[in-house]
PAVO-105737 format. One record per residue (C-alpha): residue in three letters; x, y negated, z; residue number from 1. Coordinates in nm, 3 decimals. Each point is the difference from the previous one (the first is absolute). Layout:
N
NODE   r       u       v       w   k
NODE ALA       X       Y       Z NUM
...
# end
This chain:
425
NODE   r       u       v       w   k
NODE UNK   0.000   0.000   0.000   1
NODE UNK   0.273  -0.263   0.059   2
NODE UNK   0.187   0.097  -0.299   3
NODE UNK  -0.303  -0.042  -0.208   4
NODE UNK  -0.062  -0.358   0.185   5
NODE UNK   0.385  -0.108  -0.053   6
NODE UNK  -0.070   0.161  -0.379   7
NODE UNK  -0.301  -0.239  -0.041   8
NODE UNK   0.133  -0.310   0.145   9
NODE UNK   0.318   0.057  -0.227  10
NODE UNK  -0.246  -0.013  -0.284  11
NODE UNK  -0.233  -0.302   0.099  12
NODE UNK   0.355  -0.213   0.044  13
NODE UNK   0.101   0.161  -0.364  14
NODE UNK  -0.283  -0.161  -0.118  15
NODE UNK  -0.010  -0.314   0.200  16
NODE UNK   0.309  -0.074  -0.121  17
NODE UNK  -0.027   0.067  -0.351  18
NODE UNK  -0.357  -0.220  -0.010  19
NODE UNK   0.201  -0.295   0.116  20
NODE UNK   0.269   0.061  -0.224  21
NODE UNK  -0.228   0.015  -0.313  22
NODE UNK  -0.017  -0.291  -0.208  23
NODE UNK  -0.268  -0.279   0.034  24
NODE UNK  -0.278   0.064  -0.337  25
NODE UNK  -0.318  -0.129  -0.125  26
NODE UNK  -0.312   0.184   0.183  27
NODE UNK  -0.191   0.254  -0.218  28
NODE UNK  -0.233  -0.108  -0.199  29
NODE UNK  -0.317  -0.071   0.180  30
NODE UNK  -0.328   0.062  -0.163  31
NODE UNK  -0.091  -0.276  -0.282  32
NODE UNK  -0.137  -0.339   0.123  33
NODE UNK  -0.205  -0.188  -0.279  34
NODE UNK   0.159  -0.307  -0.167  35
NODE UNK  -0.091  -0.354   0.177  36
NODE UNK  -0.043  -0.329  -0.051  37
NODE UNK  -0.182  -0.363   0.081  38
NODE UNK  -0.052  -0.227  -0.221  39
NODE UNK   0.008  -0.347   0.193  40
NODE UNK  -0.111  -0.318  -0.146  41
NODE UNK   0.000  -0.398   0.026  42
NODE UNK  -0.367  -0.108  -0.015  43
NODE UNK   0.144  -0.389   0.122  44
NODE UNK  -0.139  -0.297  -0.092  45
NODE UNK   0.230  -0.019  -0.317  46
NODE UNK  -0.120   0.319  -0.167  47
NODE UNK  -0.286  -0.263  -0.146  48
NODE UNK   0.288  -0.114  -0.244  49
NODE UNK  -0.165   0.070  -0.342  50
NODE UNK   0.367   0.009  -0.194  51
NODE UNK   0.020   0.364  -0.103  52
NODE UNK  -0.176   0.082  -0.376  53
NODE UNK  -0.224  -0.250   0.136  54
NODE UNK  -0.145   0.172   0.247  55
NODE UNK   0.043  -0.050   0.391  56
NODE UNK   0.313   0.228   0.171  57
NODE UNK  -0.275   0.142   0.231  58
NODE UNK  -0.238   0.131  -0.320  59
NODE UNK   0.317   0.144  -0.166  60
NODE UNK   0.074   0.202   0.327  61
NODE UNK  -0.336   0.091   0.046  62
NODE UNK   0.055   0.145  -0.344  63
NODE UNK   0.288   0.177   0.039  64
NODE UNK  -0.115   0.144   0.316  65
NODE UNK  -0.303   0.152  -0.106  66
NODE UNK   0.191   0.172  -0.311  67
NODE UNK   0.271   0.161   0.251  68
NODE UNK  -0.248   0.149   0.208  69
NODE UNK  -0.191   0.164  -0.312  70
NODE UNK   0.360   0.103  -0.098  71
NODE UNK   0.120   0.083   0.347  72
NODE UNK   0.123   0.387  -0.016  73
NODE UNK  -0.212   0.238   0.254  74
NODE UNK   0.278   0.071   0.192  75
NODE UNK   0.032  -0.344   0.131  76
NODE UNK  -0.082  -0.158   0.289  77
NODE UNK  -0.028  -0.385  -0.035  78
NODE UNK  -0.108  -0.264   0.184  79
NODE UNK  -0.055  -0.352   0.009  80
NODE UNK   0.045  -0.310   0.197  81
NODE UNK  -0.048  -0.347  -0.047  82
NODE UNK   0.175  -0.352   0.129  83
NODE UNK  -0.169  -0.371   0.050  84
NODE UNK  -0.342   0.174  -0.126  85
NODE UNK  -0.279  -0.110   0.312  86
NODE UNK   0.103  -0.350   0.155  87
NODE UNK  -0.101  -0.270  -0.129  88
NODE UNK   0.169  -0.260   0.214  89
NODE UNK   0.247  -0.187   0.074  90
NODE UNK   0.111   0.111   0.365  91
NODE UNK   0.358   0.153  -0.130  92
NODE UNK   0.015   0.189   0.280  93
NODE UNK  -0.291   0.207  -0.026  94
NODE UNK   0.043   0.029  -0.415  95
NODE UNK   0.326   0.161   0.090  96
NODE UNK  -0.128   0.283   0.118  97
NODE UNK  -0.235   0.060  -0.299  98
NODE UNK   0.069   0.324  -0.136  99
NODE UNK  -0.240   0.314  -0.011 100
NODE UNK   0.005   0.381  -0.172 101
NODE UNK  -0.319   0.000  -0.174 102
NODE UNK   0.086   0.321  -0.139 103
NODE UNK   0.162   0.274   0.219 104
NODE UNK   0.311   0.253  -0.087 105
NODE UNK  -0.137   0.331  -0.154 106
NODE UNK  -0.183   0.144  -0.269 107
NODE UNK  -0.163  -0.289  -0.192 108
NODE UNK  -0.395  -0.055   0.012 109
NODE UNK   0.016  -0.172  -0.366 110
NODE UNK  -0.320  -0.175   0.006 111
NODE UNK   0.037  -0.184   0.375 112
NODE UNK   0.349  -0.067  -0.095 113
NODE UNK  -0.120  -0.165  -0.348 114
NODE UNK  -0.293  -0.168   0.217 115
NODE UNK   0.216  -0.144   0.269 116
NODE UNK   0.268  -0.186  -0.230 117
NODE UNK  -0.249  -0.152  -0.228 118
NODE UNK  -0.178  -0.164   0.329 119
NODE UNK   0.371  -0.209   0.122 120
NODE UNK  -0.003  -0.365  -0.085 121
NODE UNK   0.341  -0.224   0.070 122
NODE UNK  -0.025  -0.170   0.327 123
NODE UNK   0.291  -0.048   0.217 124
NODE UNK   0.346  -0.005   0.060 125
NODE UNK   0.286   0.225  -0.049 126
NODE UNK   0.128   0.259   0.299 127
NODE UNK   0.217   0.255  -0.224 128
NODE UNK   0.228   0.097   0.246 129
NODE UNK  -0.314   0.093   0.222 130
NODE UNK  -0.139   0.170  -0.244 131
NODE UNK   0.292   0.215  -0.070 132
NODE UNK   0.045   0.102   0.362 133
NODE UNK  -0.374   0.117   0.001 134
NODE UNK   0.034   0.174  -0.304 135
NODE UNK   0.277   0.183   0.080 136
NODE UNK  -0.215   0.123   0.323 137
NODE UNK  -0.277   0.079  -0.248 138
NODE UNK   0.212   0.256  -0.183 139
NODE UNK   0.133   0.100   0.338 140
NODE UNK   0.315   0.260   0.029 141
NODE UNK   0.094   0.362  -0.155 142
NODE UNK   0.278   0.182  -0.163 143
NODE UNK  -0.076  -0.182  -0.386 144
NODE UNK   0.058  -0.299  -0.127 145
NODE UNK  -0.331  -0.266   0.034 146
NODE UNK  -0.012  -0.288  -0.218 147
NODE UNK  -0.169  -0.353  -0.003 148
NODE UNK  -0.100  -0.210  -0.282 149
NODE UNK   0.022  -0.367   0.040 150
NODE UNK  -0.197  -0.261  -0.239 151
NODE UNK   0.016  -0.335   0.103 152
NODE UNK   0.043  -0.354  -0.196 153
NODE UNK   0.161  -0.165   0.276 154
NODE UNK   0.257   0.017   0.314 155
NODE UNK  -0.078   0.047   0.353 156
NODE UNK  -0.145  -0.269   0.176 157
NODE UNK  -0.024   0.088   0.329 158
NODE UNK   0.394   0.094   0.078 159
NODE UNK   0.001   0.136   0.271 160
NODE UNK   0.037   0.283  -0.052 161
NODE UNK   0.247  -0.075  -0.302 162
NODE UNK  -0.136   0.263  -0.262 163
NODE UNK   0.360   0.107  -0.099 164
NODE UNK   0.125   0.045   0.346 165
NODE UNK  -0.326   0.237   0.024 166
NODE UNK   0.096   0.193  -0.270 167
NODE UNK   0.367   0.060   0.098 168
NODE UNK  -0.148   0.050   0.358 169
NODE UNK  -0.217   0.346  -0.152 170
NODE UNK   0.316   0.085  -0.231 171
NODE UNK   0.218  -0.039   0.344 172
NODE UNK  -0.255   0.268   0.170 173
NODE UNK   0.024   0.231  -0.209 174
NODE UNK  -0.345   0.082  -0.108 175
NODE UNK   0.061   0.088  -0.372 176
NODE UNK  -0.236  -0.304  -0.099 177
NODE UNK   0.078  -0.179  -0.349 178
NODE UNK  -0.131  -0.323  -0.095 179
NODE UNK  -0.109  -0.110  -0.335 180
NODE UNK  -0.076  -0.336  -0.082 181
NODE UNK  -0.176  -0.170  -0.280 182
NODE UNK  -0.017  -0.411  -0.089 183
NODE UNK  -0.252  -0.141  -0.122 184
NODE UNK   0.125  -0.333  -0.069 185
NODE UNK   0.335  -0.162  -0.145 186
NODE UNK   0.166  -0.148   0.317 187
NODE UNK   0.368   0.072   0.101 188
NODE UNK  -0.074  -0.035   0.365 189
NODE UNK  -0.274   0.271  -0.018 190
NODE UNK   0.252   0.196  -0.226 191
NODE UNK   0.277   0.004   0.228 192
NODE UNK  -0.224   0.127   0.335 193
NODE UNK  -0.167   0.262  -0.225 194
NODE UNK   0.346   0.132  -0.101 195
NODE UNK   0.136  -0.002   0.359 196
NODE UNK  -0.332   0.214   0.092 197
NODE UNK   0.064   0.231  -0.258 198
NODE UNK   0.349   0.036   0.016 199
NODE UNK  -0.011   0.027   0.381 200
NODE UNK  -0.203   0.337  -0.075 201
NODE UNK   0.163   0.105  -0.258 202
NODE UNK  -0.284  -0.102  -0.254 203
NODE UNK  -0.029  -0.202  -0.294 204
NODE UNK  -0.152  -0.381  -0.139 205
NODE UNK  -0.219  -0.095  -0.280 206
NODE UNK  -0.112  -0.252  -0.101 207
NODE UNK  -0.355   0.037  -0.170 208
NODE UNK  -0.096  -0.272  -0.269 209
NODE UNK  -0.307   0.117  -0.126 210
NODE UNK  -0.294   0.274   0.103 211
NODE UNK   0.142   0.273  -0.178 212
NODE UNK   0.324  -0.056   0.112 213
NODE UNK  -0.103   0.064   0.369 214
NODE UNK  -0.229   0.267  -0.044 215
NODE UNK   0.279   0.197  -0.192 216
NODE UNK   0.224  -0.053   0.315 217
NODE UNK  -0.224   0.039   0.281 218
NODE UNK  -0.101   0.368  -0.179 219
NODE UNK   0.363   0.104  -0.060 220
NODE UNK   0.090  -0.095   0.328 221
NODE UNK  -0.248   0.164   0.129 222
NODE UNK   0.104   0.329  -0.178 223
NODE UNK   0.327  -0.028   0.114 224
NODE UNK  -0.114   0.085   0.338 225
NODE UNK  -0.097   0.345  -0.116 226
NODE UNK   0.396  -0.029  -0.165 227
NODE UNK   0.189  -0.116   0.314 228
NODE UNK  -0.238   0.227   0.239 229
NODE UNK   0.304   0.175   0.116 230
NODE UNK   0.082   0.114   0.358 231
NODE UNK   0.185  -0.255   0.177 232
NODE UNK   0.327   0.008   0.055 233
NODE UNK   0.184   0.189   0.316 234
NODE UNK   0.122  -0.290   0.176 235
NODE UNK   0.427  -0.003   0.106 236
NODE UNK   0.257  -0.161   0.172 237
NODE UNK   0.334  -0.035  -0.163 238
NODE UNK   0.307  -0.097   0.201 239
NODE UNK   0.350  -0.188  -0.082 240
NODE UNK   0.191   0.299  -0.006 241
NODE UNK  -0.016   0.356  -0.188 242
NODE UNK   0.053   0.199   0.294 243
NODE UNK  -0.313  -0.145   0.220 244
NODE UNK  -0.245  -0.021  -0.312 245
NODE UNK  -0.279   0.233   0.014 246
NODE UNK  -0.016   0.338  -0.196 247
NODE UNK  -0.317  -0.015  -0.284 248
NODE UNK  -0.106   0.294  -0.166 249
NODE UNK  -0.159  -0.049  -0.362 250
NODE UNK  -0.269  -0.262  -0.009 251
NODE UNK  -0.113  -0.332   0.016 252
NODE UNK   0.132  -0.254   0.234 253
NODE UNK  -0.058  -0.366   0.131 254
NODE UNK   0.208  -0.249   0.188 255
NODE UNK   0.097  -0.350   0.042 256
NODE UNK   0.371  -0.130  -0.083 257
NODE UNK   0.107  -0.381   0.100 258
NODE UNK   0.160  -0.263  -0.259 259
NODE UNK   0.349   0.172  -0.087 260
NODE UNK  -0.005   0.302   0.179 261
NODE UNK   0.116   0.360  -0.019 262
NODE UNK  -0.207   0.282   0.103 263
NODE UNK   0.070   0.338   0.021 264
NODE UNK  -0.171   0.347   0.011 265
NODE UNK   0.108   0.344  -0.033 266
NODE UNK  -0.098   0.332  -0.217 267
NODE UNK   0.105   0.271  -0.030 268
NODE UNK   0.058   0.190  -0.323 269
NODE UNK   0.154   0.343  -0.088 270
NODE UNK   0.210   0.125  -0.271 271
NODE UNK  -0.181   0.097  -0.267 272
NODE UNK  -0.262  -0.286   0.056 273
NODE UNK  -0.029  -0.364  -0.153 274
NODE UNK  -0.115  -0.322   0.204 275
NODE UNK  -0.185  -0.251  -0.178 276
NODE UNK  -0.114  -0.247   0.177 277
NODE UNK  -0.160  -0.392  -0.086 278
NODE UNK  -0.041  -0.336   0.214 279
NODE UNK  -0.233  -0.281  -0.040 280
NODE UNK   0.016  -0.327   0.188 281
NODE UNK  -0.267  -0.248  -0.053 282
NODE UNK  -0.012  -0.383   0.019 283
NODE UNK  -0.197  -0.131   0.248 284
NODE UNK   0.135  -0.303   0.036 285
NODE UNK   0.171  -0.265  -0.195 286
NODE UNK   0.394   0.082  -0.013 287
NODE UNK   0.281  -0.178  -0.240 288
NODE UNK   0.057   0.130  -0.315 289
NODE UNK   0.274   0.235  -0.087 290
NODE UNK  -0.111   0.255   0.184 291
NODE UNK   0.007   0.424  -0.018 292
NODE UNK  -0.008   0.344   0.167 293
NODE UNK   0.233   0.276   0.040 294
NODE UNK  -0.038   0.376   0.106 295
NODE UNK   0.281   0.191   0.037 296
NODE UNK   0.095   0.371   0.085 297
NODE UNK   0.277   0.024   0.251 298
NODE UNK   0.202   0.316   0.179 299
NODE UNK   0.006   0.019   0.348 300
NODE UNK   0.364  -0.146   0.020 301
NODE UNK  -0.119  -0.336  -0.213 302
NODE UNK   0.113   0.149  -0.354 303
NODE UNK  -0.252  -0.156  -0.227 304
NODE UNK  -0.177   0.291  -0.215 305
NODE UNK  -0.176  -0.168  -0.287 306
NODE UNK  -0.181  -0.342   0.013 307
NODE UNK  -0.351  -0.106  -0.134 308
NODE UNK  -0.088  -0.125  -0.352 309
NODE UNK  -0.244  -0.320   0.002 310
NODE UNK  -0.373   0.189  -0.076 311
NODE UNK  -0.231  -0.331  -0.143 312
NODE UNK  -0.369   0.099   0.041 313
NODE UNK  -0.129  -0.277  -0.175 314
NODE UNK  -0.082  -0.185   0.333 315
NODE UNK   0.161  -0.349   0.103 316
NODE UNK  -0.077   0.052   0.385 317
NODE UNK   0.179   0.308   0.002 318
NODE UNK   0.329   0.113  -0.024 319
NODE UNK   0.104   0.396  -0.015 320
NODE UNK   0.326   0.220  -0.041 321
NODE UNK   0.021   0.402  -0.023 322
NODE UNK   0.294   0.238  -0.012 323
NODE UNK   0.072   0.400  -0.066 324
NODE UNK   0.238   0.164   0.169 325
NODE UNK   0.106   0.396  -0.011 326
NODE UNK   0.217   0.115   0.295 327
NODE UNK   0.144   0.321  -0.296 328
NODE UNK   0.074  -0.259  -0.254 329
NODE UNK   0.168  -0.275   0.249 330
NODE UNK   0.137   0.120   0.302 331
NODE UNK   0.312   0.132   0.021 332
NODE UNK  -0.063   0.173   0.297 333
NODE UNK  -0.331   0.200  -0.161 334
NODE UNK   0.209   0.051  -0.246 335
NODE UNK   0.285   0.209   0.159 336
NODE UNK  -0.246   0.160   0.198 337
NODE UNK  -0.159   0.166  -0.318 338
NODE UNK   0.319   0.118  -0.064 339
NODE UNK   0.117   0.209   0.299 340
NODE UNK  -0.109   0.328   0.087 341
NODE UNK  -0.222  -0.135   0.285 342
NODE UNK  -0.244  -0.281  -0.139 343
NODE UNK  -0.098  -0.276   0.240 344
NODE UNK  -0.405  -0.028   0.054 345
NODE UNK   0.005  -0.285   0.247 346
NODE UNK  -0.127  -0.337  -0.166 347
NODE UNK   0.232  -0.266  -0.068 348
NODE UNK  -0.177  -0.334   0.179 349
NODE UNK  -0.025  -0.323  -0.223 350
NODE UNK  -0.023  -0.314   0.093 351
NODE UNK  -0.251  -0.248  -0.188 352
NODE UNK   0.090  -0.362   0.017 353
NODE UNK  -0.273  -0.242  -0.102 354
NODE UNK   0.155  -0.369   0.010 355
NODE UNK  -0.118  -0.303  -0.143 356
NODE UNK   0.137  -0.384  -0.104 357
NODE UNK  -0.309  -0.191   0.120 358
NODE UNK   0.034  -0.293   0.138 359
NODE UNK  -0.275  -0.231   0.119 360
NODE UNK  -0.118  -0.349  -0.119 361
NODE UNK  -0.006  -0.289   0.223 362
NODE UNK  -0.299   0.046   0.280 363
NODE UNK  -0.048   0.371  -0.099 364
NODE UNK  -0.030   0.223   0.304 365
NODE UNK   0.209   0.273  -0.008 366
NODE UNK  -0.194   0.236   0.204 367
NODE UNK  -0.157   0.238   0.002 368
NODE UNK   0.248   0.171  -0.241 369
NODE UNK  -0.037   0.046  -0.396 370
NODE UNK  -0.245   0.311  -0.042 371
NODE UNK   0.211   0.279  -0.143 372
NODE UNK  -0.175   0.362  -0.139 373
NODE UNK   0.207   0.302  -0.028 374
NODE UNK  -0.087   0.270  -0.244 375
NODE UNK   0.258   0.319   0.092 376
NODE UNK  -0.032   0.347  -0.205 377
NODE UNK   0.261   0.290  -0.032 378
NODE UNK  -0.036   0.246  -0.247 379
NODE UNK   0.186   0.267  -0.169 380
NODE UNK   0.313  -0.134  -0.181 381
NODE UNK  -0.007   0.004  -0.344 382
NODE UNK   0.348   0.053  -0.151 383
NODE UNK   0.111  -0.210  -0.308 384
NODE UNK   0.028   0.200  -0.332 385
NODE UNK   0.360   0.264  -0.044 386
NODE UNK   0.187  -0.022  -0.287 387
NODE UNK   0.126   0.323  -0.161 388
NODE UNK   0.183   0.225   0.230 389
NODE UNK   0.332   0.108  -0.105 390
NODE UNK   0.080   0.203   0.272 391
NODE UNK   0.313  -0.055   0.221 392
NODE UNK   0.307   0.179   0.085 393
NODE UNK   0.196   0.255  -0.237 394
NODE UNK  -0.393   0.007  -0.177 395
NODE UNK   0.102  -0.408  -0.090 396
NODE UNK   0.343   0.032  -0.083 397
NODE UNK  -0.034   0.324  -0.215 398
NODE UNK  -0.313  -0.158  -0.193 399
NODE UNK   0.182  -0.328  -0.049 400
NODE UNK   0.341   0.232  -0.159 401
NODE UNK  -0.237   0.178  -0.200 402
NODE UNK  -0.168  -0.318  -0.147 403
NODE UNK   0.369  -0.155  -0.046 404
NODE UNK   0.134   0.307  -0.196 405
NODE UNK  -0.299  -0.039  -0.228 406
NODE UNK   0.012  -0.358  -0.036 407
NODE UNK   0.386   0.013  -0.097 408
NODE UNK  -0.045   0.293  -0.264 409
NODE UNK  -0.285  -0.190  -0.159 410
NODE UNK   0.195  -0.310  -0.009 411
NODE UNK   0.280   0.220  -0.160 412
NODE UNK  -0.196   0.147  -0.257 413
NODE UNK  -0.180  -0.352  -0.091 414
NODE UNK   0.394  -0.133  -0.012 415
NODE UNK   0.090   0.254  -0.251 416
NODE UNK  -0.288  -0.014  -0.242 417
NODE UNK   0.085  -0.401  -0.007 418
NODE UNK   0.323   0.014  -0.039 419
NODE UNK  -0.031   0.288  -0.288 420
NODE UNK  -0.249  -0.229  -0.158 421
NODE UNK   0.198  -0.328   0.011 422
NODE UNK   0.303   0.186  -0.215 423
NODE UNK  -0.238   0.160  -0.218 424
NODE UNK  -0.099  -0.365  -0.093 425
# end
């Protein structure tokens, strides 16, 4: 009996010790939450504007609401709130606070939804950054990525809250939320806080001239959230140094790295296996120009591997880099290993670096850090092409003899035949 207790605690430690020894990876898929997303807009006073095809901004977004939710895929789940739609007066205070879901997150009721836009009428002011906050609350928390729509024709004016510093404040919690934001007028200020939303999220601007313009957007938009409805990312902390960073198994990863930093992790790959692996920073806040980011692949002792290429994706609010690596094609170690009559199973641990050259502009805060996802696969190595094996040894050296003494008593011959020739001539 006391053998078989020492025999079982031997085992629980065994196994205690190798869970906290395994590498940090992205949970298991969890069963499939639908897509979701709000659609929030500006029913303020200056919505009355009649400047687009001639018709008021409000009628156009009426419009282009009621053809994205006839258009909205099943799968869906949208909802809808509005800003500056109910007071009517002038107390600033109290038309700050003006914001209300008149249609709530899940599976679409076509006909109220239809019915409750067409009834909205521009009244008040402006509260975006409000309305952000409560919209983000509307499409509440889970494992996929939730996105809001934002239509508007003007800026915030009710700062506080500053609708940029709400945006970065969601990015900052982490609650996979992306903001997309749509102008409805020509101004620069209104431009410049709709891209700082957007970019803050990780989202994108337009600017919407006409009716069809907007309706196209607000409908691809929202079918992107059925694109982007991905689990979220395992969150990670990377350290300063290779030999503290943690230890990530394949998957998908998401941190935050400060203006010119370097941050490490670790993963471990064995011969006969390739990493690839890819970084994307985004810009969520203004920086100077001449700017970039770097991943490398690093041994344990600092020996740098292989560096990232530069991966564009199209996107000017984010950057990304990726590298492959194969431990049998680059390591010399691996590679002697293969060799001897005892071959070497224990991974060889690499060290990712993600830096960056950021630097901020005057007045830009420089916390939290820059948001940073981590994509990390290894798979089986695939070896470049051979040439043609010649063999080695006495095989080489007789073959290349063999092929000698025929090239000489062809050249001989071919000599001969000339020369007889030539006289002949």
């Amino acid at each position: 009996m006391i053998n078989f207790r020492r025999s079982t605690a031997v085992l629980l430690g065994l196994l205690a010790t190798t869970a906290l020894a395994a590498p940090a990876q992205a949970d298991e898929e969890p069963t499939p939450e639908p897509p979701r997303v709000e659609l929030v807009l500006d029913v303020s006073g200056s919505m009355r504007a009649a400047d687009i095809d001639g018709r008021t901004r409000i009628a156009v977004a009426q419009q282009a609401f009621n053809e994205v939710v006839d258009a909205l895929p099943e799968e869906t789940q949208l909802g809808i709130r509005v800003l500056g739609a109910t007071y009517r007066g002038k107390d600033k205070k109290v038309g700050c606070q003006d914001t209300q879901q008149i249609v709530p997150v899940g599976p679409v009721d076509r006909t109220a939804a239809k019915a409750a836009v067409a009834t909205l009428r521009p009244t008040g002011f402006t509260p975006v950054g409000l309305a952000l906050r409560s919209a983000a609350q509307d499409l509440g928390t889970g494992a996929t990525t939730r996105r809001i729509v934002l239509i508007t024709d003007g800026e915030d004016t009710c700062a506080p809250p500053d609708p940029c510093e709400v945006a970065r404040e969601l990015a900052a919690q982490g609650t996979s939320l992306v903001v997309d934001t749509l102008g409805l007028a020509p101004d620069e200020k209104v431009r410049r806080q709709l891209l700082c939303i957007a970019s803050a999220t990780g989202g994108t601007y337009t600017a919407a001239q006409s009716a069809e313009e907007l309706t196209d957007r607000i409908k691809q938009l929202v079918e992107r959230a059925g694109d982007t409805h991905t689990r979220a990312p395992t969150v990670v902390g990377g350290t300063n140094a290779c030999d503290s960073a943690p230890l990530l198994a394949p998957g998908v990863y998401a941190d935050r790295e400060a203006f010119s930093e370097h941050r490490y992790y670790r993963v471990p790959v064995r011969p006969g296996q390739e990493l690839r692996a890819s970084v994307s920073m985004a810009l969520d806040r203004a920086v100077n120009r001449d700017y970039g980011v770097l991943l490398r692949a690093t041994a344990a002792d600092g020996r740098e591997l292989v560096r990232g290429a530069d991966a564009g994706s199209g996107r000017t609010d984010v950057l990304s880099a990726g590298l492959r690596w194969s431990a049998t094609a680059d390591d010399e170690d691996a590679a002697e290993a293969e060799e001897s009559a005892a071959p070497v199973v224990e991974p060889t641990t690499v060290c990712l670096v993600v830096s960056n050259s950021f630097a901020p502009r005057p007045g830009t805060a420089a916390t939290p850090g820059m948001p940073v996802e981590l994509t990390i696969d290894v798979v089986a190595a695939a070896p470049a092409p051979d040439g043609p094996d010649l063999g080695r040894g006495w095989v080489l050296l007789a073959l290349l003899t063999v092929a000698g003494l025929i090239t000489g008593l062809l050249a001989g011959l071919l000599t001969r035949w000339w020369v007889a020739t030539w006289r002949e001539n």
